[in-house]
N, C-alpha and C positions, 0 to 999 in steps of 0.2 A: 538597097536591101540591107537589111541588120541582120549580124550572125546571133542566133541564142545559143549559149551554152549553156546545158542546163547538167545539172548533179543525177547521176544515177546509184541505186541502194548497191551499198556494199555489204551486204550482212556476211557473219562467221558462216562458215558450213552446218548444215544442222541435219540431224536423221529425218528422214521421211516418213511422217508422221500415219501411214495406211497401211493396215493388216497386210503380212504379205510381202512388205516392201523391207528387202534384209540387204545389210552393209551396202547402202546409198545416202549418201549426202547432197543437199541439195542448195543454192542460193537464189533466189528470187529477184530479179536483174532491176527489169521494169516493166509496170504495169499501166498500159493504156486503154483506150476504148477499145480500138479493132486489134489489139495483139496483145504478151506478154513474152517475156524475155526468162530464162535461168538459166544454169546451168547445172548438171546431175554428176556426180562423181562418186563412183560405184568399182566396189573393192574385189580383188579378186570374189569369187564366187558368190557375187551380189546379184540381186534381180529386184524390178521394180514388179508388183503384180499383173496379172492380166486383166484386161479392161476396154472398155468401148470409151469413146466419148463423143459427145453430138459437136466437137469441130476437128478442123483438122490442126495435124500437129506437123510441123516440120524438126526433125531431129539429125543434128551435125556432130558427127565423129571429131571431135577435140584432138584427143589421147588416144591412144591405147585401141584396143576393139575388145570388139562384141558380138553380139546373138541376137537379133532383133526378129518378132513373130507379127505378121500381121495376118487376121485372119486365121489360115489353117498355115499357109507357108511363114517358112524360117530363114533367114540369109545373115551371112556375115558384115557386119560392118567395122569398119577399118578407119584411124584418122585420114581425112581428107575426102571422106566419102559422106553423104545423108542419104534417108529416106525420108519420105512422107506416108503419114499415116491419116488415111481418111478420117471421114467422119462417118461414126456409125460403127466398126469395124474394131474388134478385140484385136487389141497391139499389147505386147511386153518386149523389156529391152531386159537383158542381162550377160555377165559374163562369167567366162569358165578360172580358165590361168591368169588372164589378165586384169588389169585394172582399165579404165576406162573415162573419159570425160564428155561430157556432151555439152552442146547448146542446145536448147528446146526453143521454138519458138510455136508458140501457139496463135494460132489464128481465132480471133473473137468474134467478128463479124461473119455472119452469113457471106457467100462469097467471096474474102478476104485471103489473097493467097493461092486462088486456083490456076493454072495452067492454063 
């Protein structure tokens, strides 16, 4: 068997380009068929909007914590800890005092990622 080592995007941090979405920076890792990779880094009293999406999302406490809402409930998240955020389902991530980093990985495929 042969190892591939392959290059992944390093881009600068950039603003989050959607109404709504205040002091969050974002890098876009990599981009596959059934997933995608970033990471979110969001400043003290930053938040990303509120929102559904038709897949599910997995989100990992990096840094720092946070306030994460899905659906009507809110919980704290703390480095070393994630959630998942279905599909379907109004999710926001943001923070108060803290600063915060995440990994996002989204799942592309229909059943990719479930339990």
């Amino acid at each position: 068997m042969a190892i591939t080592v392959q290059a992944f995007n390093r881009p600068d941090w950039t603003p989050l380009p959607y109404e709504g979405c205040i002091r969050v920076e974002a890098k876009g890792l990599v981009q596959q068929e059934k997933f995608s990779i970033a990471m979110l880094r969001f400043q003290p009293n930053a938040t990303i909007h509120r929102h559904p999406a038709d897949i599910i999302i997995d989100v990992f406490c990096l840094e720092g914590e946070g306030i994460t809402s899905v659906g009507n409930e809110n919980a704290r998240i703390h480095a070393g800890e994630w959630v998942r955020w279905p599909a379907g389902e109004p999710h926001q991530l943001w923070t108060e005092k803290s600063m915060m980093v995440t990994l996002m990985i989204e799942h592309l495929n229909p059943g990719a990622g479930q339990r």
